[in-house]
Structures are given as C-alpha cells and as structure tokens.
N, C-alpha and C positions, 0 to 999 in steps of 0.2 A: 565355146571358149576352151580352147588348152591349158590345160592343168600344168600346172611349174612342177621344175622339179623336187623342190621340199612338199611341195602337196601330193605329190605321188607317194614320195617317202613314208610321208606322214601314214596315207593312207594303208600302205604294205604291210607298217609294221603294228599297224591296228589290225589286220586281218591275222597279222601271224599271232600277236597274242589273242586271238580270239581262240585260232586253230589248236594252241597248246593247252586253252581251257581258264583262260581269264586270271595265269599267275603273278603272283606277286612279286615287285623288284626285278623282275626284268626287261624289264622299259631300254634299257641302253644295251642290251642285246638284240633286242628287238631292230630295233632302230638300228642298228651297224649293219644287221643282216640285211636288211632293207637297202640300206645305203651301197651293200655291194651287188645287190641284185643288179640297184639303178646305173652304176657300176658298169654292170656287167654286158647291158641291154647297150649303154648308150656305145661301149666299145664295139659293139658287134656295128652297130648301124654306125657308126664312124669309120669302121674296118673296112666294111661293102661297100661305104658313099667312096673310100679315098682310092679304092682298087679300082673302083669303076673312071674316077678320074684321072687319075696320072699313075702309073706303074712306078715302082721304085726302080732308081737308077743303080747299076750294080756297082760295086766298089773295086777299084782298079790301084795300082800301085802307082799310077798318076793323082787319082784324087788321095789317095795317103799321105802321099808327100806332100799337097798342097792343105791336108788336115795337119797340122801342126807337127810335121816334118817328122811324124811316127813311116816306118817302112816295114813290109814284113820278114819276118824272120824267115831265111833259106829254109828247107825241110830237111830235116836230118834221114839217113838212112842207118838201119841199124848195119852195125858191124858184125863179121862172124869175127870168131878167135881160129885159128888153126891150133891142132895139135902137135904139140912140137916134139 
C-alpha cells in the first residue's frame, strides 16, 4: 500500500528530529522542512513526467496579443553622444 502524502511527511519530520537529538519545540520546523522536501520530490517527478509529455510551446507575439492584448516592447539600442 502507498503511503499518502501527510504520512510521508509525518514520517520525514520524525526522522529529522530524531537526527537533531530528540529537541524540544521544534515540531513546526520540522514539519515545514519535511513539507518542502515533499515539495521538492514531487516537483522534480512532475517536471520529468510533463517534459516527457508535451514540450512547451514557445511564445510568439501572436500568442501575446491573443494573451490579453499585452505586446512586446521594441528593444532599445544604446545611443552614443558625439563630441561637439
């Protein structure tokens, strides 16, 4: 049976304050740190599953205009000054 994701958590942040030496009042330290491990795992395996599926589509100044009629800004070139 697969373990949920709060029981993962759960479990993580038992193991770290075991690793720190069994301190007191940092239970919600704990727990945060765990929380972005879990965080951190599932981004990575969502990153690899969505790349392996569909590529991102690049962004064009056709899909701009059709995203809420934002367009890019020309690119400036710097000027020189001549000496006069």
């Amino acid at each position: 049976m697969a373990e949920t994701r709060e029981e993962w958590i759960k479990k993580r942040a038992y193991a770290l304050w075991e690793e720190e030496g069994h301190p007191t009042g940092r239970d919600s330290i704990h727990w945060e740190q765990a929380r972005h491990e879990r965080d951190a795992l599932e981004g990575t395996a969502a990153t690899s599953k969505s790349k392996e599926a569909k590529p991102r589509a690049k962004r064009t100044v056709a899909s701009a205009k059709t995203n809420g009629g934002v367009t890019p800004a020309p690119k400036r070139t710097a000027s020189r000054k001549t000496a006069s």
